[in-house]
Structures are given as C-alpha cells and as structure tokens.
C-alpha positions as CSV (number, residue, x, y, z in Angstrom):
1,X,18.9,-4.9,-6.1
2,X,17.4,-3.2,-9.2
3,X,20.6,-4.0,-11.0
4,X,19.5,-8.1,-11.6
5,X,16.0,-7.2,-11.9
6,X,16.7,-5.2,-14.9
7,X,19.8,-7.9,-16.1
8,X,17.1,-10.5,-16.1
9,X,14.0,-8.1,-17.8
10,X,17.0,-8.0,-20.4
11,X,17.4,-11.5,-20.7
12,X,13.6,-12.4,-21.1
13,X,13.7,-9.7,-24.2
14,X,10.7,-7.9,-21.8
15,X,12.1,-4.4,-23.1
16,X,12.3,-5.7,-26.3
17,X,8.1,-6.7,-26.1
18,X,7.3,-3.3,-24.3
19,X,8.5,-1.5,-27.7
20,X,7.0,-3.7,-30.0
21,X,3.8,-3.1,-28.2
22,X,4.9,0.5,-28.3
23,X,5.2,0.3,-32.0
24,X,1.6,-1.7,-32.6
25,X,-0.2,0.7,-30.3
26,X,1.1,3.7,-31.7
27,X,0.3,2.1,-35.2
28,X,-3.3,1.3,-34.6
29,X,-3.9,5.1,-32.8
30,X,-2.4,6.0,-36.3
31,X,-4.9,3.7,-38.3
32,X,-7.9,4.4,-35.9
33,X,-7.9,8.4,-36.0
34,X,-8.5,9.1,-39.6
35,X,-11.0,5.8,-39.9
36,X,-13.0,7.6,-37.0
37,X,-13.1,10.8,-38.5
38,X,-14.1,9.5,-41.9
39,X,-17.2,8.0,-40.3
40,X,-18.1,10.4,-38.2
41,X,-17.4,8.3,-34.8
42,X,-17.2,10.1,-32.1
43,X,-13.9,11.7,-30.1
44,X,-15.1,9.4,-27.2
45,X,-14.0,6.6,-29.3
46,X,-10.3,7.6,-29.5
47,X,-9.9,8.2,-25.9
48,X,-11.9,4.2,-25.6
49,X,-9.0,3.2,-27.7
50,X,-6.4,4.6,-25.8
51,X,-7.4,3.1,-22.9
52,X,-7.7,-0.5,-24.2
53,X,-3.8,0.2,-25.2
54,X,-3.4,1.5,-21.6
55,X,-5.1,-2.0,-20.4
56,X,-3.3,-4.0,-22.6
57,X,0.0,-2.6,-21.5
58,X,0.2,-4.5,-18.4
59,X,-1.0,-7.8,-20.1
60,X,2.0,-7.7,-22.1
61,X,4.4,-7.0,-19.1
62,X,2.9,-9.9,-17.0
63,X,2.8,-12.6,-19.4
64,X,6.7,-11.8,-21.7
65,X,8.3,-13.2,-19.1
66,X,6.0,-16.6,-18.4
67,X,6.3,-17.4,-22.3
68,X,10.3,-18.4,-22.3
69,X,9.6,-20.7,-19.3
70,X,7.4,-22.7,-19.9
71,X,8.9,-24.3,-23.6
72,X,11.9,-25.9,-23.7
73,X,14.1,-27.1,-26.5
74,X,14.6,-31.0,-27.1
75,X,16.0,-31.2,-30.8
76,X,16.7,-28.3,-33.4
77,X,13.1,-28.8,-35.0
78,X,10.9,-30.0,-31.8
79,X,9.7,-27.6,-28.7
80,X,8.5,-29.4,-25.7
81,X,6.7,-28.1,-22.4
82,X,8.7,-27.6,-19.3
83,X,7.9,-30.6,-17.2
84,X,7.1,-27.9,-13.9
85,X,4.4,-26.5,-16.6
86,X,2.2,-30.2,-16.9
C-alpha cells in the first residue's frame, strides 16, 4: 500500500520539490542569520523565520502534485489546461 504511494510521489517529482525547498530554506536561514546580526534584530526573529519555512513546508507538499495535472501538452511549443480544470 505505501509502495504506489511512494511510485507515484516519484513520478510527480514531489521528492524532487521537497529538496529544492530544502535547499532554498536552508539558503535563506544562511542569508537571514548574519543580516540579523548585523542589524542588531533580535534572536526572536530567526526562530519567526524558521517557522515561516516550517509553514511553508506543507504548502509545497500539497500543491507539487496539483501543478502536473492540471496543464496538458497539445503541440511542442503550446500548454493548454486540462479540460476537468475549466
């Protein structure tokens, strides 16, 4: 049962959003700590940061796997909406 779940996370390329998001989130925390320190913020605004990554974390779960469904391919240069999505 967790087998096809996980065949078809695969195939949506959800894995392959969660580490970008990994990636960005880890990149801003990066960006954000020496900025705050540098102007004197204070630590609350790290841990405010972390948890708008934490909240964003879901987003980007929920809606990878919406975005392949709902466009579909009709030529080599044009991408049309599903019909089930108008």
């Amino acid at each position: 049962m967790l087998v096809p779940l996980l065949a078809e996370l695969q195939r949506r390329r959800v894995f392959r959003a969660l580490v970008a998001y990994g990636i960005a989130a880890f990149a801003v925390l990066q960006v954000v700590e020496p900025v705050m320190h540098g102007l004197h913020w204070p630590d609350a605004v790290l841990s405010y940061v972390v948890v708008a990554l934490a909240v964003g974390f879901p987003v980007v779960v929920s809606q990878r796997p919406k975005r392949p469904w709902s466009l579909r391919l009709t030529s080599p240069r044009r991408i049309a909406r599903a019909a089930w999505c108008e």
